[in-house]
C-alpha positions in Angstrom: -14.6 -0.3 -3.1 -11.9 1.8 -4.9 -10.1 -0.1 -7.8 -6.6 -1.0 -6.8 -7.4 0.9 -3.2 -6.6 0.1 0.1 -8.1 -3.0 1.6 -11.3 -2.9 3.5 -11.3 -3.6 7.4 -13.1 -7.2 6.5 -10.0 -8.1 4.5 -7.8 -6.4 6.9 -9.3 -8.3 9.8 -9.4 -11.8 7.8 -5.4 -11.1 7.0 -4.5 -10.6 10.3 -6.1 -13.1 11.9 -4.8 -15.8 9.7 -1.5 -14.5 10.2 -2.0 -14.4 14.4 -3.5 -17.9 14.5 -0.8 -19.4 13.4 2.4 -21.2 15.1 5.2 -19.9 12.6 4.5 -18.3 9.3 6.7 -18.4 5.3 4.2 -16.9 3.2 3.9 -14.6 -0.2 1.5 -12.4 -0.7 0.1 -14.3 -3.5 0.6 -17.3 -2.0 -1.7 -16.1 1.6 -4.1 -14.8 -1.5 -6.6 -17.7 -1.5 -6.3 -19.1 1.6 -7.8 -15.8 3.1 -9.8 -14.8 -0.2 -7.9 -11.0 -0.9 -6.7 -9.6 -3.9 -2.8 -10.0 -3.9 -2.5 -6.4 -3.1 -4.4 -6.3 -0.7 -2.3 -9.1 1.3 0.7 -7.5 0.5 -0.1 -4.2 1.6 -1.4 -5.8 4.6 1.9 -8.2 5.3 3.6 -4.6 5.1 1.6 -3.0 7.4 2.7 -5.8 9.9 5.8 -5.7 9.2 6.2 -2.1 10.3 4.3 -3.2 13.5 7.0 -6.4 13.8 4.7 -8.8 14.0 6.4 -10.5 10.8 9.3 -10.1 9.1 10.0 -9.6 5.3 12.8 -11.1 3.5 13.3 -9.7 -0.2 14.7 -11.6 -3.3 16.1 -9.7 -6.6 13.6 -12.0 -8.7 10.4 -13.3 -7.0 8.0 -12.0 -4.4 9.1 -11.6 -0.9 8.5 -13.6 1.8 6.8 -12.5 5.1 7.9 -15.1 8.0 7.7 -15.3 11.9 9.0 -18.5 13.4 8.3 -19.6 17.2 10.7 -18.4 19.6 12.1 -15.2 17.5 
């Protein structure tokens, strides 16, 4: 693996099916980080890659990380 790459299809694959498994979703990328074992990066550039897809949405702050959400229903 590349240092500061792209994320490999394992982490890629554990990323999205944390996200798909559950109900509703509020989570940072470094906060999804250790539940799912992936560099930070890796989770965001992952959370991103959903978000382009809409299968979660992003919400930005000026001062912290943003937040990658999908509630039931929406």
């Amino acid at each position: 693996m590349i240092w500061g790459g792209k994320p490999s299809a394992y982490e890629e694959r554990r990323i999205r099916t944390f996200v798909e498994h559950q109900y509703g979703l509020s989570e940072t990328a470094i906060s999804l980080s250790p539940k799912v074992g992936v560099k930070p990066r890796h989770c965001r550039q992952v959370l991103d890659s959903l978000v382009r897809e809409g299968l979660v949405r992003r919400r930005e702050f000026g001062d912290t990380e943003p937040i990658y959400y999908r509630y039931p229903g929406r």
